[in-house]
ZAMARGU-4260 file (C-alpha; in steps of 0.2 Angstrom, whole numbers, plus 5000, padded with zeros to 4 digits):
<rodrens>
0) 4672/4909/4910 | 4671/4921/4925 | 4679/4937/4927 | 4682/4943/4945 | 4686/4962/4945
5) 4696/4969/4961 | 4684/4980/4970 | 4688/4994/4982 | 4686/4994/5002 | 4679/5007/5008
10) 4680/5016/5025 | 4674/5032/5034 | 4681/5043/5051 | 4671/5043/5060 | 4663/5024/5056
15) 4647/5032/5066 | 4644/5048/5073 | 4631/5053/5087 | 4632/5075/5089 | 4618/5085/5096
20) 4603/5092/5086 | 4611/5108/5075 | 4628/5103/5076 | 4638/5096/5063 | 4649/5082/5060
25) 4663/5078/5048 | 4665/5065/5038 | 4680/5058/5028 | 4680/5043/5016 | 4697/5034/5011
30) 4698/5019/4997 | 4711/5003/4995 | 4720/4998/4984 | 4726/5012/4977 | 4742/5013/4964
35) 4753/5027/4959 | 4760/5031/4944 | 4777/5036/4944 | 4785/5049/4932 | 4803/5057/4930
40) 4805/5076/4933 | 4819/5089/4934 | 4828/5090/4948 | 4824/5104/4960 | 4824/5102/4978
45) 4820/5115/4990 | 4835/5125/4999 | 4833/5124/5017 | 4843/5138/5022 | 4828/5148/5012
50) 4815/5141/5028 | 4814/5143/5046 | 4818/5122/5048 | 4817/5110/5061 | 4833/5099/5065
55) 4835/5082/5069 | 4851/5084/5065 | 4865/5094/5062 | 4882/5086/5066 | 4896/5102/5058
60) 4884/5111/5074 | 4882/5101/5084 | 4861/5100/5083 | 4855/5082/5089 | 4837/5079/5094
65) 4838/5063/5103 | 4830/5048/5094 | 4813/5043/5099 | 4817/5023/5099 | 4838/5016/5093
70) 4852/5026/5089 | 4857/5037/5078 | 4867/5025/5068 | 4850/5014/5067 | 4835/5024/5074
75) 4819/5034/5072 | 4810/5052/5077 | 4790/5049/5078 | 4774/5059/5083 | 4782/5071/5067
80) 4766/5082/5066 | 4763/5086/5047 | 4754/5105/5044 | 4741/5096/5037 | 4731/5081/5032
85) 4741/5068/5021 | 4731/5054/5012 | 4743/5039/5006 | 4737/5023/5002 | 4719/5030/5004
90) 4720/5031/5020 | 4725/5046/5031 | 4739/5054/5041 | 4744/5071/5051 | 4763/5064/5056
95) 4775/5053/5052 | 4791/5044/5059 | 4808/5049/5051 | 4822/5035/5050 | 4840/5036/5051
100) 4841/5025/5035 | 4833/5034/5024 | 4816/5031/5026 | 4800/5040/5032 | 4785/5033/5038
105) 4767/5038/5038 | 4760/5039/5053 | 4765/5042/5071 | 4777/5028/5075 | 4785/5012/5067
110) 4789/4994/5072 | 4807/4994/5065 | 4825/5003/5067 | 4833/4997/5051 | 4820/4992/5038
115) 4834/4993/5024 | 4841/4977/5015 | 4826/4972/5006 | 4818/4974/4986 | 4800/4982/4985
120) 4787/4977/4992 | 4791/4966/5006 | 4779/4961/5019 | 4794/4965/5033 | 4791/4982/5042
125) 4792/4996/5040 | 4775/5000/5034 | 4767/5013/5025 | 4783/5019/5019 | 4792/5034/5009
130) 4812/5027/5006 | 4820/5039/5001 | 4838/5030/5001 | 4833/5015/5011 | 4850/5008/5016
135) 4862/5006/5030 | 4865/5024/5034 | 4873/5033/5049 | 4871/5050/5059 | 4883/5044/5071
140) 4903/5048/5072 | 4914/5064/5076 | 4918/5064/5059 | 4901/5065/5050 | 4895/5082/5044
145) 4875/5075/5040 | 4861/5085/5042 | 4843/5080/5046 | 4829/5094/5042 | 4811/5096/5039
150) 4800/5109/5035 | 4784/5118/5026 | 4781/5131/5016 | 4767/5136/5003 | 4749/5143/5009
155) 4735/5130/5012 | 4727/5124/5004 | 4745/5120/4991 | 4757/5120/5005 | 4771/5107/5004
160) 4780/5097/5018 | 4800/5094/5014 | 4809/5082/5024 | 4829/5084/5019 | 4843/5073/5021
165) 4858/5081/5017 | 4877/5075/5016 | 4870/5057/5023 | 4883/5046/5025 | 4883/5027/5023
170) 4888/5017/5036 | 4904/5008/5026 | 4916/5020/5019 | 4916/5037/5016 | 4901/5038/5003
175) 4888/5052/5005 | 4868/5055/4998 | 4857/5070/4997 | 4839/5066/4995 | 4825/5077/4997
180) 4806/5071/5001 | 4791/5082/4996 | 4776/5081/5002 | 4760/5090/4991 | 4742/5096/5001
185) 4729/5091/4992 | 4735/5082/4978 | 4743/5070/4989 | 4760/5067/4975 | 4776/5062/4984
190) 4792/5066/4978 | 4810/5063/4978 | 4823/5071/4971 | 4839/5063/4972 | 4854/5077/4970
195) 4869/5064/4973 | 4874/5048/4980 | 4893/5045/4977 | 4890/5026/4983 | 4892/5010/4973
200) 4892/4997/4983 | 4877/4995/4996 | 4861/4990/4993 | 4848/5005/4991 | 4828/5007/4989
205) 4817/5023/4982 | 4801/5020/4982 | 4785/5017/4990 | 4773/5003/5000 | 4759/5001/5008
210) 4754/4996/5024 | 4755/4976/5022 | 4771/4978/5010 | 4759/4969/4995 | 4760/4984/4984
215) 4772/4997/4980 | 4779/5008/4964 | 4795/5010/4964 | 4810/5019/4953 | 4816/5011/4939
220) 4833/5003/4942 | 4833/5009/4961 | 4824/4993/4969 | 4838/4987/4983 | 4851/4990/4970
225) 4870/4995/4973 | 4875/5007/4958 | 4861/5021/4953 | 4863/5031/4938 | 4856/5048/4931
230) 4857/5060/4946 | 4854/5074/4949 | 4835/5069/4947 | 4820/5066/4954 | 4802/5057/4953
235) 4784/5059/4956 | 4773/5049/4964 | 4755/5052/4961 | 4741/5043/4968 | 4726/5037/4959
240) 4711/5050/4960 | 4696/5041/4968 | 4678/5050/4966 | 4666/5048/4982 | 4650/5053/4982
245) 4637/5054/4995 | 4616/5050/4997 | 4606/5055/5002 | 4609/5074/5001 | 4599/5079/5016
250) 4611/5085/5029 | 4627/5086/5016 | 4635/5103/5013 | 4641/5092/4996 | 4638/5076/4988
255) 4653/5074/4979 | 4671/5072/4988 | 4681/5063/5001 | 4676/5074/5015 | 4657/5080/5019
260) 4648/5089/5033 | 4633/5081/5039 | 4621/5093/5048 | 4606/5079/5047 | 4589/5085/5059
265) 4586/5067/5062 | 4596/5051/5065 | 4601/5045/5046 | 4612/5033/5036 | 4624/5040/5023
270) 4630/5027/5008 | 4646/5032/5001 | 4652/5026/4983 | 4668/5027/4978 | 4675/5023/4959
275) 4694/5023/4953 | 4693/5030/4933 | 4708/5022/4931 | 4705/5007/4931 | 4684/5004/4934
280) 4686/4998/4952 | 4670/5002/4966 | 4664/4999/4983 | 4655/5009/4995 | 4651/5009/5012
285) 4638/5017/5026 | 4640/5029/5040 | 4625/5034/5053 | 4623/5050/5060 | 4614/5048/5076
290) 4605/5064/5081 | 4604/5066/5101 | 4588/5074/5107 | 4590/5094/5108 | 4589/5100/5126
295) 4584/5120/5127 | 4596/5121/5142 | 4608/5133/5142 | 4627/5127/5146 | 4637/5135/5158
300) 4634/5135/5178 | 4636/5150/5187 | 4652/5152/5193 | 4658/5136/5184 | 4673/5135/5171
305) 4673/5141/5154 | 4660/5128/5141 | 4667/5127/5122 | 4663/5118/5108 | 4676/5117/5094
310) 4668/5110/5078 | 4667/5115/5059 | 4653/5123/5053 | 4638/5119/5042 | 4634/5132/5027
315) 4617/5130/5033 | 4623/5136/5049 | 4628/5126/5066 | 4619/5127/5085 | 4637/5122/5097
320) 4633/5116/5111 | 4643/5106/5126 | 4645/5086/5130 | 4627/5085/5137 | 4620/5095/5122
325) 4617/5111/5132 | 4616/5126/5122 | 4630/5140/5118 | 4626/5148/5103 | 4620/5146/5085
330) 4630/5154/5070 | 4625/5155/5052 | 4639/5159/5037 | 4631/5176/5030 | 4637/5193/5022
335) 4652/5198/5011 | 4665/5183/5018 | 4655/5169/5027 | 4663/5162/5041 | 4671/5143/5036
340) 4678/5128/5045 | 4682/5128/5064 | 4673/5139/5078 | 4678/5137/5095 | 4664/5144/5104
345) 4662/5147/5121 | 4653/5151/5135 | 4655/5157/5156 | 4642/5163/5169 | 4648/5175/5184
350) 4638/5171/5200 | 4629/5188/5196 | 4629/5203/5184 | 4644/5211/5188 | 4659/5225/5183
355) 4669/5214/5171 | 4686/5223/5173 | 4679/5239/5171 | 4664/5251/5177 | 4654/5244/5167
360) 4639/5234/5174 | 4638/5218/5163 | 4625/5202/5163 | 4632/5185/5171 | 4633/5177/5153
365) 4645/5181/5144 | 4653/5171/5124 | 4668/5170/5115 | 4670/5164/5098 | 4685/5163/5089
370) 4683/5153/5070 | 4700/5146/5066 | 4701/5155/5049 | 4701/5174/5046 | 4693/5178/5063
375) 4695/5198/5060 | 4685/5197/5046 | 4676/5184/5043 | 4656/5187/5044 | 4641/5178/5050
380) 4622/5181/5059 | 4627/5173/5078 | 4612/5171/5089 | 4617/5173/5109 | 4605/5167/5123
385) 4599/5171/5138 | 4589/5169/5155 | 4576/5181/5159 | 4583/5177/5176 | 4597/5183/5173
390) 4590/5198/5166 | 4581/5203/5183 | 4598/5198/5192 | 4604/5213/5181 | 4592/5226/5185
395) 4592/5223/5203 | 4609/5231/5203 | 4609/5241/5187 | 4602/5257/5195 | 4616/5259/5207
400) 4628/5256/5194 | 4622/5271/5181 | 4612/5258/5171 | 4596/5258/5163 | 4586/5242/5169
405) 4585/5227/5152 | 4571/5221/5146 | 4556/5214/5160 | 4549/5202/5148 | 4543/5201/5128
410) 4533/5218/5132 | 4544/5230/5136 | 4549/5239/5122 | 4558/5252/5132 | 4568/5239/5140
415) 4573/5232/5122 | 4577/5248/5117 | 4591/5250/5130 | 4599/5232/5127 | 4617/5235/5123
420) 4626/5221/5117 | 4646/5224/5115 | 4657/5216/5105 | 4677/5217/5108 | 4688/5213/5096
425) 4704/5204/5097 | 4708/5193/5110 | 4707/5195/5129 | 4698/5189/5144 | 4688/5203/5152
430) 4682/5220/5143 | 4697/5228/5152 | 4712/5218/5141 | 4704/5212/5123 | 4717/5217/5111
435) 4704/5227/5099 | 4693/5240/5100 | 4675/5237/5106 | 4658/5240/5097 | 4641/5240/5102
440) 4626/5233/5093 | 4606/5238/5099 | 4588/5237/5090 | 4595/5252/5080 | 4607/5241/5072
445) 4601/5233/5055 | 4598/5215/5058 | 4598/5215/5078 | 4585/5208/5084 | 4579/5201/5102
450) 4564/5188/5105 | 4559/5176/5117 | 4558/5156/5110 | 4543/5149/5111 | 4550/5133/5110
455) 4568/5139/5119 | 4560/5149/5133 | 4576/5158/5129 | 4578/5177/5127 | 4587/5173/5108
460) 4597/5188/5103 | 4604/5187/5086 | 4616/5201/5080 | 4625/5201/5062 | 4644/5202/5064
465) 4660/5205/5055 | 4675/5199/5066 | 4673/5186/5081 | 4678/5188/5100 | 4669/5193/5116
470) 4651/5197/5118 | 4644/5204/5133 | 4627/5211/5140 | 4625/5229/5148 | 4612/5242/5144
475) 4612/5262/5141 | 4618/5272/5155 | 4605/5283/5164 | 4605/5301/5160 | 4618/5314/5168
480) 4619/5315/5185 | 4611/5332/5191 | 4626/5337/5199 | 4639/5351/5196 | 4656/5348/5203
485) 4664/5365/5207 | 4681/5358/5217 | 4686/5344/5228 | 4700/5347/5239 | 4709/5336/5251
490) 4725/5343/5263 | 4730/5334/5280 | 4728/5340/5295 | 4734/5332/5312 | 4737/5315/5302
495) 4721/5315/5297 | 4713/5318/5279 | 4701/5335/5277 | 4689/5332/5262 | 4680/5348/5257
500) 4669/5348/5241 | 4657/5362/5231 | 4644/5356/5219 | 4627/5361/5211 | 4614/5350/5210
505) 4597/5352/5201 | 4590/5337/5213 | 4582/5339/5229 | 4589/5322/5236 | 4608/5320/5228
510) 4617/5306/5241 | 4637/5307/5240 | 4647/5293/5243 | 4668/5294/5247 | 4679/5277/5246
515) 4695/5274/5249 | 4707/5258/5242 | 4713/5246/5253 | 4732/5250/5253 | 4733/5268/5250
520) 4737/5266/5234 | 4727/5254/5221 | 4711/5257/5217
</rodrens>
């Protein structure tokens, strides 16, 4: 005799993957079949008068969001955005479509309106389904006092979603419900909790189905059944716990997991495994990483719009780069509180060097990088580059502007003593309006350093940093003036301006040079 064991189907997002050498990709692996078990609990739904809610509903005010597709007697809201990533049914979500019978579906939309009627599962949409109270509900009528909420609270990475029905009539009579549906981060556990439901006569589901309406664990007694019994109470839903793990390890920030980063130096073929505990079922499946030939171009064209690149990563560190896989900017996670997860890194190039908002002379190149979590603190070694080009467009007009020339080349000491690299804090768009205060970094800085590539060609400057924002290029100012201002006095006479000044000077040659605005009046 032979004995045919289920096996798991396996599947990855991306399915393939082709990023630019140094940059990173990640990787998410989801299972099927997977059951739930389902287990009673004590009743305790949020209160939403406790949380800052979005409403769908709210007939005693008033409040109606128009339905995306029906009406509100039979209808649905879609593109729902959830605060974060939902796994049900192994696969994944981040929004879901909220019915006016007492359903909710994963995912942006749905194929149905009613979607009530019907014991669990049942191949007839909708599909990939939470009901609540799946029956012939209503939001419609003057004399209906339902209210249709949703909203989150809890810090990720244990924040909860809640979607509340409340005082939910039924479409026959005068009968009312109040269900509350929890979403869990992480763990991926559904609940309902189920505080009343005076009716006794209409047919009524809590439960929930996959996406082909083949599988679905439902609550005892409450499978398209009239009269329920026990409330107030609720039940948990929790998923099975699939184990992934990943080979080979090269490139991988983990082996182990449901999600990976890959950060592979050449093109290469991850196999992931996947095993239930439960109940002995496997599969696996393979994803390539195609790595696309680094190019030692920078991004950017002068005077051309801003270039970003907003990817997570690596904990070996990531090089972010644009579409073509010119270079920005590498980063590597280092110090007391490494930065993690998303960076949005960007880069513009003026036409020249030039007074970026304020007197100050800056190089054309100029970054912003802002991570996604804890940018004020979070630290890291960032390596910035660089044209010697467009440090000789620099020192053609760095004199005139009180500025000591950068560096000529890899030989000039004395020109990579006066680099001045200056960070601003906060956010803001030219040095004159970033929202923090600034500070500069230079060869006296511990871990400041400035080469010129071999390979690159690039002047690399890498500069270890606590906070993330915008990174500019100037140098030291040139010594005092040699010049003593005793007075400068201005007084009309016959309509015109008299201008009279006193100074010292310890210069032979000292050149003065008087402007005046525009209008009189801005500078």
């Amino acid at each position: 005799m032979q004995i045919l064991f289920a096996q798991l189907t396996v599947t990855t997002n991306p399915a393939s993957a082709a990023i630019c050498a140094g940059n990173s990709v990640s990787i998410t692996a989801s299972a099927t079949p997977v059951s739930y078990t389902v287990s009673a609990l004590s009743n305790n739904p949020y209160d939403p008068t406790l949380f800052a809610t979005t409403i769908l509903v709210d007939q005693l005010n008033s409040i109606i969001e128009p339905v995306s597709t029906g009406t509100l007697d039979d209808g649905r809201w879609d593109n729902i955005t959830l605060p974060f990533t939902f796994r049900f049914y192994g696969n994944t979500f981040n929004s879901v479509n909220i019915s006016t019978n007492g359903w909710v579906g994963l995912g942006s939309t749905n194929t149905t309106t009613t979607g009530y009627g019907v014991a669990l599962p049942n191949a007839a949409a909708p599909n990939y389904v939470i009901h609540a109270i799946s029956s012939d509900l209503t939001f419609a009528g003057a004399s209906n006092a339902a209210i249709l909420q949703y909203f989150e609270t809890g810090n990720s990475p244990n924040r909860r979603f809640v979607i509340d029905y409340s005082n939910i009539k039924f479409f026959a009579g005068t009968e009312t419900a109040d269900v509350q549906i929890i979403l869990y981060e992480t763990t991926n556990i559904v609940e309902i909790h189920t505080t009343n439901c005076t009716n006794t006569t209409d047919s009524k589901a809590q439960g929930i189905e996959n996406s082909t309406g083949t599988a679905a664990s439902v609550v005892p007694g409450r499978n398209n059944t009239t009269t329920w019994t026990g409330m107030p109470d609720a039940y948990r839903f929790t998923p099975d716990h699939i184990n992934f793990t990943w080979s080979p390890a090269t490139g991988l920030n983990t082996t182990t997991g449901a999600t990976v980063i890959a950060s592979p130096a050449n093109t290469t073929t991850y196999t992931v495994n996947a095993v239930n505990p439960s109940n002995g079922f496997t599969g696996n499946t393979t994803v390539t990483v195609t790595i696309d030939p680094a190019s030692y171009a920078l991004a950017a064209v002068a005077g051309g719009p801003q270039i970003c690149q907003n990817i997570s990563i690596s904990p070996a560190g990531t090089s972010y780069r644009d579409g073509n896989c010119n270079l920005i900017a590498t980063i590597v996670p280092s110090g007391v509180s490494p930065v993690s997860n998303s960076i949005n890194t960007c880069i513009e190039l003026d036409n020249g060097a030039t007074k970026r908002g304020t007197s100050t002379l800056y190089l054309a190149r100029k970054y912003d990088i802002e991570p996604l979590l804890n940018p004020a603190t979070s630290t890291a070694a960032i390596t910035l580059y660089y044209l010697q080009s467009e440090f000789d467009n620099y020192n053609l007009k760095a004199a005139d502007s009180g500025h000591k020339a950068l560096p000529t080349g890899p030989a000039d000491a004395t020109g990579i003593s006066k680099l001045v690299l200056r960070q601003f804090h906060g956010t803001g768009t030219n040095p004159a309006n970033y929202t923090g205060a600034s500070q500069d970094f230079t060869t006296a800085v511990s871990g400041f350093t400035v080469v010129w590539g071999c390979l690159t060609q690039l002047v690399e400057v890498t500069v270890p940093v606590t906070g993330f924002s915008g990174f500019y290029m100037t140098s030291e100012l040139l010594s005092v003036l040699p010049v003593k201002l005793e007075y400068f006095k201005g007084i009309q006479v016959d309509n015109k301006h008299q201008l009279s000044w006193k100074v010292n000077c310890t210069s032979a040659t000292v050149t003065f040079e008087i402007q005046r605005s525009g209008d009189g009046q801005n500078l």
